[in-house]
C-alpha positions in Angstrom: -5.5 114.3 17.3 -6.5 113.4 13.4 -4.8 111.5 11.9 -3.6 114.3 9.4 -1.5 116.1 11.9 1.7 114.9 10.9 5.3 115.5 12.2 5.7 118.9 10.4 2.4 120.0 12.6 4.1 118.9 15.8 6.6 120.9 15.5 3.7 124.0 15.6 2.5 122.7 18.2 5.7 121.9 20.0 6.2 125.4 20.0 2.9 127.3 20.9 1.8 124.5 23.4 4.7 124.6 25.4 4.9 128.6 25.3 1.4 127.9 27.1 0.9 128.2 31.0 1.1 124.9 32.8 -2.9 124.0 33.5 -4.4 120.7 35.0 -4.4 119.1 31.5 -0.8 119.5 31.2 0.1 118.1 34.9 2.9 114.9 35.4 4.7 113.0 38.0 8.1 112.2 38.7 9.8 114.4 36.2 13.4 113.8 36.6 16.7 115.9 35.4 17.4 115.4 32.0 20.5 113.5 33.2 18.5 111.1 35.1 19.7 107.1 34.3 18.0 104.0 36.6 19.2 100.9 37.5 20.6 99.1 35.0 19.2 95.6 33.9 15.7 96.2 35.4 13.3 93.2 34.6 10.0 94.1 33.9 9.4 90.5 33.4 10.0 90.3 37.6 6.6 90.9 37.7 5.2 88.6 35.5 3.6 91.0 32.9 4.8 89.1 29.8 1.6 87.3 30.1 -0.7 90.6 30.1 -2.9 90.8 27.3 -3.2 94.4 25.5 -5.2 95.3 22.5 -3.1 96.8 19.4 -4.2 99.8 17.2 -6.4 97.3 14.9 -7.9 95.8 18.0 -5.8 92.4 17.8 -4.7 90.7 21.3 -0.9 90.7 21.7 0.6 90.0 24.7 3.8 92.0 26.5 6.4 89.3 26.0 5.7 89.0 22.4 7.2 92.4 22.2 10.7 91.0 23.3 13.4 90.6 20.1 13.6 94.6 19.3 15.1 97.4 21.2 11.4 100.1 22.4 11.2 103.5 23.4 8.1 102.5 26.3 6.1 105.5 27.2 2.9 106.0 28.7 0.0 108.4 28.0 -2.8 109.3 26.8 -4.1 111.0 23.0 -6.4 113.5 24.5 -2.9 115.0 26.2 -2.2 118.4 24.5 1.2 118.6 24.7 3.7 116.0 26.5 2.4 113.1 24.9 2.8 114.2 21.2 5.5 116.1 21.6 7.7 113.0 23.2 6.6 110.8 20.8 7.7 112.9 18.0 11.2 113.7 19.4 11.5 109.8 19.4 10.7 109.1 16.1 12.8 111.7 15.0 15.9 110.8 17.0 15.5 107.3 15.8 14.9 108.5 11.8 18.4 110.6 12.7 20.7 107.6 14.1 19.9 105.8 10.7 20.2 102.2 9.6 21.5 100.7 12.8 17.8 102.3 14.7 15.8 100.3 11.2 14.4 97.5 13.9 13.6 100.0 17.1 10.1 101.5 17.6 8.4 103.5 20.3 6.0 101.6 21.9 3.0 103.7 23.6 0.6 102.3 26.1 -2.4 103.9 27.5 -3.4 105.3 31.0 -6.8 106.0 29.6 -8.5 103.2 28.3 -11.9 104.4 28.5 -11.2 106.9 25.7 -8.3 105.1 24.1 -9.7 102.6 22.1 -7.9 100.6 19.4 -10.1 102.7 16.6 -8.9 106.5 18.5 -4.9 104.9 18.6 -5.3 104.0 14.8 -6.7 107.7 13.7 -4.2 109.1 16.5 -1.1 107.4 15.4 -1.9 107.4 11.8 0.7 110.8 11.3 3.5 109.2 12.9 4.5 106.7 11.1 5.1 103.1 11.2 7.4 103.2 14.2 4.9 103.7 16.3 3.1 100.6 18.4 -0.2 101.9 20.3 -1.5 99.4 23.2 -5.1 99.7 25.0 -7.2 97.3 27.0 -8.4 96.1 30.2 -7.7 98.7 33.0 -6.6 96.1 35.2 -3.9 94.7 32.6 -2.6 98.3 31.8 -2.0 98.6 35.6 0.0 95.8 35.8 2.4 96.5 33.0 2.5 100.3 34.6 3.3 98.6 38.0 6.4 96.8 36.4 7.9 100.2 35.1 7.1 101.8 38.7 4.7 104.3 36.7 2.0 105.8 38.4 -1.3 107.8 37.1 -4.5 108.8 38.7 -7.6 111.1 36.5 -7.9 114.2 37.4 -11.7 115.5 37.1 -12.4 118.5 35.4 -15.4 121.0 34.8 -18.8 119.6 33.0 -17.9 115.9 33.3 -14.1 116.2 31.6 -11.3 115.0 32.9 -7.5 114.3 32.5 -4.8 111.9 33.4 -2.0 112.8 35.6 1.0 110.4 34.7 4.6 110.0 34.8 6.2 111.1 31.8 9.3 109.1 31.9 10.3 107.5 28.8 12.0 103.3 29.3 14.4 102.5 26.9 13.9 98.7 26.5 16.8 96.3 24.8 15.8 93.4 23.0 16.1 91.0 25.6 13.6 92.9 27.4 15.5 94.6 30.2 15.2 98.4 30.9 18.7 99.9 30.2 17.8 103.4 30.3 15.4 106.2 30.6 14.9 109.8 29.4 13.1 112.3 31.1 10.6 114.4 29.6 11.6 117.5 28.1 15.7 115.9 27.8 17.9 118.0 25.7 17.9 116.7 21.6 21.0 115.6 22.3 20.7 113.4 25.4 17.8 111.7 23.7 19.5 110.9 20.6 22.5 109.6 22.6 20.6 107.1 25.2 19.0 105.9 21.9 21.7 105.4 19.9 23.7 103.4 22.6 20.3 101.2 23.1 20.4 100.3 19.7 23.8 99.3 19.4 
């Protein structure tokens, strides 16, 4: 997506893409009810990610635990996705631009599941319409798994015709507080609502 297509252009394509019949591109796992809440006080950090080494958007090595200190929307996908992907990241930012002043520190942080395409340079030029709140993570396949493992998220690529292919993922989004411990979730395609509530209590 250029980086030109900016929240106002979502919304279009909020609206035609998800009028559109559901295809191979468009395919996810583990969709849960809107209503859908996990166990509280899950610890990614169980695992022993905050040692994993991702690349940002300008290519810079950061490493999961230096994330800790603000309260994340944590979702996982992939740019060349024509509709989930964009379309929950906009509804984030614009629940967290609508709870006001006390959301000022959150941000939606947005890692990968297709690292071969999603380089630090295509999440700059991605990303560059939404807005600062956005954080964009590549790198090694092998780290991304292991930070996907934590979160229980799963993904596989899906080939397609001529040598293209896709990424089927889970499309669950992690609310994380700012001690690092998953409080919440919301499922894809959650009422405007229910999104702005589990937000709004995460950044309390």
């Amino acid at each position: 997506m250029p980086a030109f297509l900016d929240r106002r252009s979502l919304t279009l394509v909020a609206v035609v893409g998800l009028s559109l019949s559901v295809g191979a591109l468009a395919l996810v796992v583990n969709k849960a009810p809107s209503d859908a809440r996990p166990a509280q006080n899950v610890q990614p950090g169980d695992e022993g990610i905050d040692g994993v080494v991702l690349l940002n958007s300008s290519g810079e090595q950061v490493r999961w635990g230096e994330l800790t200190g603000r309260p994340r929307a944590v979702f996982f996908g992939f740019t060349n996705c024509p509709v989930i992907c964009p379309v929950t990241v906009w509804q984030l930012i614009n629940a967290l631009d609508g709870i006001g002043d006390i959301a000022q520190d959150a941000e939606v942080n947005f890692v990968t599941v297709d690292p071969e395409r999603d380089t630090p340079e295509r999440l700059r030029a991605y990303f560059g319409g939404f807005g600062n709140r956005v954080r964009a993570f590549s790198g090694e396949p092998k780290a991304i798994a292991r930070i996907a493992r934590a979160f229980d998220v799963t993904y596989h690529r899906m080939e397609g015709p001529n040598g293209t292919y896709a990424m089927d993922h889970t499309s669950t989004v992690f609310l994380v507080d700012r001690s690092g411990h998953v409080v919440d979730v919301i499922a894809y395609d959650s009422p405007k609502d229910v999104i702005e509530t589990r937000l709004r209590a995460l950044v309390r």
